[in-house]
N, C-alpha and C positions, 0 to 999 in steps of 0.2 A: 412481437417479432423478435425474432432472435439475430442479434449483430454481431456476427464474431469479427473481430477486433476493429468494428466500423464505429462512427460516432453515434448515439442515439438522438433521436429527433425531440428526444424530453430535455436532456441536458445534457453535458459538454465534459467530455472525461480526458486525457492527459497526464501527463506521469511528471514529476517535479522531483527536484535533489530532495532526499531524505534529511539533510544538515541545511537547506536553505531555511531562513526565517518562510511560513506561510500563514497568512490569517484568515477569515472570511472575506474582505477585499480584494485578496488576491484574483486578479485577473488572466483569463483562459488566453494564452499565447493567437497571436494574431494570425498565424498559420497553425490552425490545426492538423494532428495527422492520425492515424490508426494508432490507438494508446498500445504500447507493449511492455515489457520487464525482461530486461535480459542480468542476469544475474552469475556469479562465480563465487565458491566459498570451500574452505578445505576443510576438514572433518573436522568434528569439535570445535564449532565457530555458528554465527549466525551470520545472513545476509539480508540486507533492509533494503526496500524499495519505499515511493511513495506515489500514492496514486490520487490526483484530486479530481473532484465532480463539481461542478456548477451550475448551478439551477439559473435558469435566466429568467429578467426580470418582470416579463411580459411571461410568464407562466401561469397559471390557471391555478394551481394550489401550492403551498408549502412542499418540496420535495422531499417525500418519504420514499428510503430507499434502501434495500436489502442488497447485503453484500455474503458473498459466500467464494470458499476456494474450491475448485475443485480436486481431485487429487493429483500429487504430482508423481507422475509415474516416470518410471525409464524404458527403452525401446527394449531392455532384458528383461522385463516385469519387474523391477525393485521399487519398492513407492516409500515416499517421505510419510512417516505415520502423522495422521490429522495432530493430534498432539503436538507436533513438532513444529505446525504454521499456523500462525495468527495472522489477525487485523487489529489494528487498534486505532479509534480516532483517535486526532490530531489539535491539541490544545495551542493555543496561541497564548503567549507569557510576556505582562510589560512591566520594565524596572526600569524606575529612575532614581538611578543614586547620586543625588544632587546637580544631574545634568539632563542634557536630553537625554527618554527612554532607549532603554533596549528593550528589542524585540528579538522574542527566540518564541522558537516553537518544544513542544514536550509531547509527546507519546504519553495516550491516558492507557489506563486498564483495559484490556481486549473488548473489542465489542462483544457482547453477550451472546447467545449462542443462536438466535435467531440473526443479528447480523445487522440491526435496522438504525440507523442514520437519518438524522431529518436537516433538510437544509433549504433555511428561510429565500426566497423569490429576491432574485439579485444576488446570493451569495456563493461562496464559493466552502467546501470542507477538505480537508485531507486525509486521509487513510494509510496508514502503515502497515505494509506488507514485510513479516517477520518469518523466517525461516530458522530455524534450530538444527544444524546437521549434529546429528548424533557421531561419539567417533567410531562407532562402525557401520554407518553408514555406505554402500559400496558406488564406489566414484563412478561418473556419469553422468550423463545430462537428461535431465527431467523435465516432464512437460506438462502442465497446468494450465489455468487461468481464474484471475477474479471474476464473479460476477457480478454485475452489478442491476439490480432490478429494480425498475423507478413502479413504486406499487398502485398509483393511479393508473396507467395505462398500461402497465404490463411489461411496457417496452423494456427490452433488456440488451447491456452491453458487453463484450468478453472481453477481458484484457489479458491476451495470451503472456506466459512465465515462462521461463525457461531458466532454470536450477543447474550451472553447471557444479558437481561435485568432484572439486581437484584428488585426486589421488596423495595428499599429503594431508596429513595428522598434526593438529594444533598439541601441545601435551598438554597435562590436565593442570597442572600449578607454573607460574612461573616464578623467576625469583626477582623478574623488575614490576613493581607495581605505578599503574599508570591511571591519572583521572583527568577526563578533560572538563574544562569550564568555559563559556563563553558567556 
């Protein structure tokens, strides 16, 4: 069945801050709601969402599960070229520097080009939705969605995007250079 922006009856989908720490533990909010992505970015910049799935624990097999965007068009016909949008799981990072750990998450390498994620019965993964606005991209709001398709039983979830691109231009160098660390 095809759910657009419904919950699927395989597993449990939700959107979380892209900068929150999230591990496989992480647990599905106690009010769920229709998962979405509303997004804003000005040319020559990138936009991050993050989308997590959870397989529960009374599941019948390990969640394997195909992720795919579809394209994001604007109501003028301008589309964000595939190139430009990624997914990337979501790695979970522990350091302890002589005290309690920290816990930070990191963005791995793009998922591969088929899209496929497995997530073991009781846990939870994360997904990075990555957007590239090129700077001449023409400003506008774009409309998408992830898919997400649990390969056992077909069932599939959409999580609608929506790409607002501001009409201002990032320049290409600048001359304050900035790194963050947590």
């Amino acid at each position: 069945s095809d759910l657009a922006g419904k919950l699927s009856p395989v597993h449990l989908v939700w959107t979380v801050d892209p900068y929150e720490a999230f591990s496989e533990t992480s647990a599905p909010p106690e009010k769920m709601q229709a998962p979405s992505v509303d997004l804003m970015s000005p040319r020559n910049a990138s936009a991050y969402a993050a989308i997590a799935i959870h397989q529960p624990k009374h599941a019948v097999h390990t969640g394997h599960v195909r992720l795919r965007v579809t394209s994001l068009k604007s109501a003028e016909g301008h589309v964000v070229a595939k190139r430009d949008v990624e997914l990337h799981g979501l790695a979970t990072l522990s350091a302890a520097f002589g005290g309690p750990g920290l816990l930070g998450s990191d963005a791995l390498p793009p998922l591969g080009p088929l899209g496929y994620l497995s997530i073991a019965r009781g846990a939870s993964r994360c997904v990075w939705f990555i957007a590239r606005v090129p700077k001449d991209q023409p400003a506008g709001v774009y409309r998408g969605s992830v898919v997400i398709e649990e390969q056992h039983s077909m069932a599939r979830t959409r999580v609608p995007i929506t790409l607002e691109v501001a009409n201002v231009r990032l320049p290409e160098r600048t001359e304050l250079a900035v790194y963050t660390w947590w």
